[in-house]
N, C-alpha and C positions, 0 to 999 in steps of 0.2 A: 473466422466464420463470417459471411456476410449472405444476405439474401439478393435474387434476381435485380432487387432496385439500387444494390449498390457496383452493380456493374460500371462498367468502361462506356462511355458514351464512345462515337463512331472515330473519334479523333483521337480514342485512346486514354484522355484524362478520365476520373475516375467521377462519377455522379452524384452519389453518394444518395442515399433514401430523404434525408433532411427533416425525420423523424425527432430528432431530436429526442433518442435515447426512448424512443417508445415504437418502436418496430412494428410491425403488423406482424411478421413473420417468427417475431420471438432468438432470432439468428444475432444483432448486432446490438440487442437489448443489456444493460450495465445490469448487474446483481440480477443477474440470469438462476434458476434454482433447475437444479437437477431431483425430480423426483424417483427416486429410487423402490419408489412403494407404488408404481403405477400400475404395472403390468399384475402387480398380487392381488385377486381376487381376495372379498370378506368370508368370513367365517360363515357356516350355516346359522341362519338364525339369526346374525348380526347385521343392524339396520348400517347404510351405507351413510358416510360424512354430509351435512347437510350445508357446509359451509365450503366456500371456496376464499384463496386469496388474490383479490384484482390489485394490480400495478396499474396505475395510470402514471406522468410524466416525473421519470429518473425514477427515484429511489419512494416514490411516494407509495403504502402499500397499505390497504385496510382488507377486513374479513368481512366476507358479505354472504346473507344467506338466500340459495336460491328458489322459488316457489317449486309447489310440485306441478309434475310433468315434466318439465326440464334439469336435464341432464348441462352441468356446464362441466368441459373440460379446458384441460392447458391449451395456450395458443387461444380461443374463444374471442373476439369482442363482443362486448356482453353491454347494456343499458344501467346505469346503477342510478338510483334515486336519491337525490338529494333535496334540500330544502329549496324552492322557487324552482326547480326544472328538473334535468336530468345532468347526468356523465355518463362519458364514455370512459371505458377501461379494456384492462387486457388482461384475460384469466392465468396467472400463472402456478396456480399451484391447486389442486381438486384431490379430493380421497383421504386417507387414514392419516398422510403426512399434513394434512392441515390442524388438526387439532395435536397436534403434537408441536405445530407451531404458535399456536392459542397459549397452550401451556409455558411454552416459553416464557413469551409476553404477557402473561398473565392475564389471559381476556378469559373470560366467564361464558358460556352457555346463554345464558340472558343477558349479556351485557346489551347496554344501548349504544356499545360502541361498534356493536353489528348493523351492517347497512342490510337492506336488500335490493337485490338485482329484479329488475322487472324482465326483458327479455334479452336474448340476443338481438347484435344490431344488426339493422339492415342498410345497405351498399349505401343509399341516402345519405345517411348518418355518419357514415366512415368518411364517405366523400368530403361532407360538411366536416368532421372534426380532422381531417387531413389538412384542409384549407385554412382552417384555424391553426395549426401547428407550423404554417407557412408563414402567416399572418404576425407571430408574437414576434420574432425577431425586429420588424420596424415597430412596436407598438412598443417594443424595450426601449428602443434609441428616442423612440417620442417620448417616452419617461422619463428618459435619462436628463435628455432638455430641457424636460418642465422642472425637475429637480434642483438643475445647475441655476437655472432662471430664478428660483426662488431662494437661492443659495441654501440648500439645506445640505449638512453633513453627514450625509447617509450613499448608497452607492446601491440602485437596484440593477440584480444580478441575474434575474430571470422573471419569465414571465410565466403563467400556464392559464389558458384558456378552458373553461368549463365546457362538456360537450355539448350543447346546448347552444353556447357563444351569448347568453346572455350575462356568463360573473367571470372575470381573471385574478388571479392570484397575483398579486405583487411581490416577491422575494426579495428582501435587501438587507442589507448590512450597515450597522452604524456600532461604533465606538460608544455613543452615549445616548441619551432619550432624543428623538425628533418629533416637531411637530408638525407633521403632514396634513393636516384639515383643509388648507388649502389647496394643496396638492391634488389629494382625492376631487373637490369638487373640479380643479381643472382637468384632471383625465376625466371623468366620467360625462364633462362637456365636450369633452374632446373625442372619445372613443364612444360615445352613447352605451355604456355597459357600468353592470354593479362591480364596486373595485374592493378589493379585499387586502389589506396592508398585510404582509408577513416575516417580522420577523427570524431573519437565523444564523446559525452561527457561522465563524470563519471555516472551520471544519465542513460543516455541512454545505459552505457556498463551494468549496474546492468537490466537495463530492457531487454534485452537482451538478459542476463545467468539468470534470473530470483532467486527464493529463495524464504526463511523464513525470515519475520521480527520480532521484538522484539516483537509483539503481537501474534507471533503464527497461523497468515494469511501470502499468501502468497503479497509477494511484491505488491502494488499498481501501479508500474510504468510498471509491469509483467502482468498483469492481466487487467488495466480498463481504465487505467489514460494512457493519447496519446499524454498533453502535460507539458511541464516543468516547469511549474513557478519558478521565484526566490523565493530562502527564505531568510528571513534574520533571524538578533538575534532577533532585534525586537519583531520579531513573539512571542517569549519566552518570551520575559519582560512583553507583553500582559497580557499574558498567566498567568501570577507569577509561572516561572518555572527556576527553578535551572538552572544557566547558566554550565553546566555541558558537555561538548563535545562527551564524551562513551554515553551519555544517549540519545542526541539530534538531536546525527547523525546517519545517514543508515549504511547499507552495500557498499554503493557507496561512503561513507567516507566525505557527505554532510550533510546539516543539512535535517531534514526528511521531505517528502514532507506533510504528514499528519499535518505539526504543519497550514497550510494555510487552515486548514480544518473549524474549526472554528474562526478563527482571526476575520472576521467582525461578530460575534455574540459578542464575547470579545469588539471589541472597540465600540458597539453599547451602549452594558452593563456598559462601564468602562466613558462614559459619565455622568453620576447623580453622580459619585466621584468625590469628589474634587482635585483637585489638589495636588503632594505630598510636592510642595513646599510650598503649604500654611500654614504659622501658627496660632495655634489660640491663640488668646490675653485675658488671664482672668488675676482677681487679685492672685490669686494662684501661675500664673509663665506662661509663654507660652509652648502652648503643638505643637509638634514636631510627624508628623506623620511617622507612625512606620511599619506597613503594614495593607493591606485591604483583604476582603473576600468576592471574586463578586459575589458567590453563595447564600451567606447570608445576603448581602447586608450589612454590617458593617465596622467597621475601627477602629483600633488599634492608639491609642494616647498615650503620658507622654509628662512628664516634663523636662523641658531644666538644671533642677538642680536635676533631680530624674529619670534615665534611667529604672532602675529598673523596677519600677511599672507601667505597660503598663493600659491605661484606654479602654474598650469596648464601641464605641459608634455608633447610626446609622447612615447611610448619612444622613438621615432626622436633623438627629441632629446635626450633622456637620454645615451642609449649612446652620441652622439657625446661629448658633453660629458664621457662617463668615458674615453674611447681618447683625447681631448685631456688627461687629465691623467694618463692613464697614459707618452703621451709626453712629458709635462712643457710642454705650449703654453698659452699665459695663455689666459683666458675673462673676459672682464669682468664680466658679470652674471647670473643668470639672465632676466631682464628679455629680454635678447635673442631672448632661445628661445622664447616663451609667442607662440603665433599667437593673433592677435586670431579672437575670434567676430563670424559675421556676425552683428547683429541682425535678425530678423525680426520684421515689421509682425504682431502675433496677432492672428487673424481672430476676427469676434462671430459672425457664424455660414457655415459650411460643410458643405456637403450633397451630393448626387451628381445634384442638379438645377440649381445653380447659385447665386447669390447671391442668392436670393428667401427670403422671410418667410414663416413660419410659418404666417401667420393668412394667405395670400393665396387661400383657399379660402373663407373665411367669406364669407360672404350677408351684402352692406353693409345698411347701418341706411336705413331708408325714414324720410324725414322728411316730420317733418309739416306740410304747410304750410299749413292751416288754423290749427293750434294759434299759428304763428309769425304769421299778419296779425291773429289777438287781442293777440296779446303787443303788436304792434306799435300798433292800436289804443288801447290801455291806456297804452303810453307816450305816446302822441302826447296822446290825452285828460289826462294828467297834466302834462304842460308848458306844457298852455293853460290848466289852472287856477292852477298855479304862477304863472304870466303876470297 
């Protein structure tokens, strides 16, 4: 989906709106929300949500309440009040479904963590805060300068202009505490505006600049996902996944937040396995387990004197064979335990028509039987002079 301004310029390259993840149009906008409670009318009697949720730049989102007379809905740019001026935002979310996102979040009804929206904006105001969203991109790399100039070990990664154009957020990222005081007073000589340091995590700077993940979707922290969880290795050992760092971590240089995706189906599944410290006790020798297969529900055993030859066995047959030596009952081998696999005949080709060949549509070859009673000719001529 893209809106009018992300069209094809006359030459055919693409223009692209240069919003920078804050659309007017609501069409090209990251962690887009689908309100599915729009179109349903309140109950008789019941007063309508007096709260909306405004997006301003990427992923940044507060509840703001609107005065009466005005109606704000989705898509809207709207006026919000803050301390020394204004902002500008963009209404993404109005009606029943806001306070069930309140709930979420745990915001309160009187919280002071409600702004209010003064009015909608006017074309003025859009103009001006469009020209500002144009603006931050060279107002980064002039950051980025004063930074390097002052050798400080931090990396700012975005910028965001107040609607207003009197305050910017500063976004950056450091490994350990930095002392910016100098800094600050050189932008704010520099930029003549109030500078605001911020701040955030590696996670949230990739959600941020967004991207392509190793699956070939875009980033999850870009697109859907609002909050962070921890990962650990853990997660991975679950899993039975290569502890492997290039494979396991993002773009954010973390481990990926997808591995928490299924973990409690894993540790729900990895309950009916035994244990890996458990060994089992036959007369054969003690077997030593080797690894499991949660999809197939099986588990890999040998011998404590024979590494080699791994045995196949099922939970089921596991866990008998540990309540047998928890009672003290002999087990002669593991040999006994391993069900034979059926072998199956692998087929050369199969298809949803049947056992037919590929090529049974080709247009057979027309021969030629002219060409073939010269040949024949020519042979026959040749064996009566050889004659």
């Amino acid at each position: 989906m893209s809106c009018s301004s992300c069209s094809n310029s006359s030459k055919g390259t693409p223009r692209g709106c240069k919003s920078n993840g804050t659309c007017g149009s609501d069409s090209c906008n990251k962690l887009t929300v689908f309100d599915w409670l729009e179109n349903m009318e309140s109950a008789s009697g019941e007063a309508t949500c007096p709260y909306v949720e405004v997006r301003f730049k990427n992923s940044r989102k507060e509840f703001f309440r609107f005065p009466e007379g005005l109606q704000a809905r989705a898509g809207n740019l709207v006026i919000t009040e803050v301390s020394h001026g204004y902002d500008l935002g963009m209404v993404t979310l109005s009606g029943p479904l806001v306070t069930m996102q309140m709930k979420r979040k745990k915001i309160a009804d009187n919280s002071e963590a409600i702004g209010n929206i003064l009015r909608i904006a006017k074309q003025a105001e859009i103009d001006k805060w469009q020209d500002l969203r144009e603006r931050e991109a060279s107002v980064q790399k002039r950051a980025r300068e004063m930074a390097i100039a002052l050798k400080l070990q931090m990396k700012i990664s975005d910028v965001e202009f107040q609607g207003d154009g009197k305050k910017a957020i500063f976004y950056y990222t450091a490994d350990q505490r930095v002392d910016f005081r100098q800094l600050i007073k050189d932008m704010a000589q520099a930029f003549s505006i109030r500078i605001e340091m911020k701040q955030i995590g590696f996670r949230e700077e990739a959600s941020r600049l967004g991207g392509i993940g190793s699956c070939g979707r875009e980033l999850c922290c870009s697109t859907w996902l609002t909050d962070f969880r921890s990962v650990s290795s853990g997660a991975a050992r679950y899993q039975q996944l290569s502890l492997n760092p290039q494979k396991l971590s993002g773009q954010c240089g973390r481990l990926k937040c997808c591995l928490n995706y299924e973990l409690e189906a894993y540790r729900s599944a990895i309950k009916a396995f035994p244990k890996p410290e458990v060994k089992l006790h036959t007369e054969k020798g003690i077997g030593v387990f080797q690894k499991m297969d949660i999809f197939k529900g099986v588990v890999w055993y040998s011998y404590k004197n024979d590494w080699i030859t791994w045995h196949k066995l099922t939970t089921k047959a596991v866990n008998t064979i540990i309540q047998k030596n928890k009672a003290k009952e002999v087990v002669a081998s593991l040999e006994e335990y391993v069900e034979e696999e059926l072998k199956v005949a692998p087929k050369l080709f199969d298809s949803g028509v049947g056992e037919d060949s590929i090529s049974r549509f080709d247009q057979p070859k027309q021969r030629n039987k002219k060409k073939r009673r010269n040949n024949k000719r020519k042979f026959q001529n040749g064996t009566k002079k050889a004659t």
